[in-house]
N, C-alpha and C positions, 0 to 999 in steps of 0.2 A: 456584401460578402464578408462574412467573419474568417480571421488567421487563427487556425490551433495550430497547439503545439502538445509532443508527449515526451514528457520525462516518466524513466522507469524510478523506480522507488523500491529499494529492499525494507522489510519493516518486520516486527515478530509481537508475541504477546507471548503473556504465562496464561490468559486466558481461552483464547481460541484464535482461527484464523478469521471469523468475522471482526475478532477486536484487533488482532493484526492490519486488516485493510484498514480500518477505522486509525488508528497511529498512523497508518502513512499519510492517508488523507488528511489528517490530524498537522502532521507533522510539514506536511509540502503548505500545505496551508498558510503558515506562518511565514514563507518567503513567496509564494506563489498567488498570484489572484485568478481570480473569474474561472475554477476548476470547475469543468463542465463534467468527467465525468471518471471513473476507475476499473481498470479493468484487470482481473487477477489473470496472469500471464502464467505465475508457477507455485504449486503448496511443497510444504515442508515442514519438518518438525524433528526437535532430537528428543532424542529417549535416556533415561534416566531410572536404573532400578526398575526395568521393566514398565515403564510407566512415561506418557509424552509429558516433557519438561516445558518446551517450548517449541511455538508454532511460529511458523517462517511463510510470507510471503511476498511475492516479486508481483508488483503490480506497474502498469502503465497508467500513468495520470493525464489525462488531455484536457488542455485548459484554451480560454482563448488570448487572441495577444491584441493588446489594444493598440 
C-alpha cells in the first residue's frame, strides 16, 4: 500500500500557464521526491497595457511518502 501526500503549490510564468504548472513541478521538485502527479486546481493571469503579463497557477501536487 503506498502513502501520498498533496501539497498545493502557487506558481506563474511570463510564458503560459503550461510553463507555469511546469515551475511548480519544477520548483516542488527540488525539496519534494517521488511526485506522482499535478493537478491545476485554479488559472489566472494579470494584465498589462491591454495585454496578459503573467500567468498564475494554483496547482495540487501528490507525491508518495516513503
Amino acid at each position: 500500500m503506498a502513502v501520498l501526500k498533496v501539497i498545493e503549490v502557487l506558481a506563474n510564468s511570463s510564458k503560459g500557464w503550461e510553463d507555469a504548472a511546469h515551475n511548480a513541478v519544477t520548483h516542488a521538485s527540488k525539496s519534494v521526491n517521488n511526485i506522482k502527479s499535478v493537478y491545476i486546481n485554479e488559472q489566472s493571469a494579470t494584465v498589462k497595457d491591454g495585454k496578459i503579463d503573467n500567468y498564475r497557477v494554483n496547482v495540487k501536487i501528490t507525491f508518495e511518502v516513503n
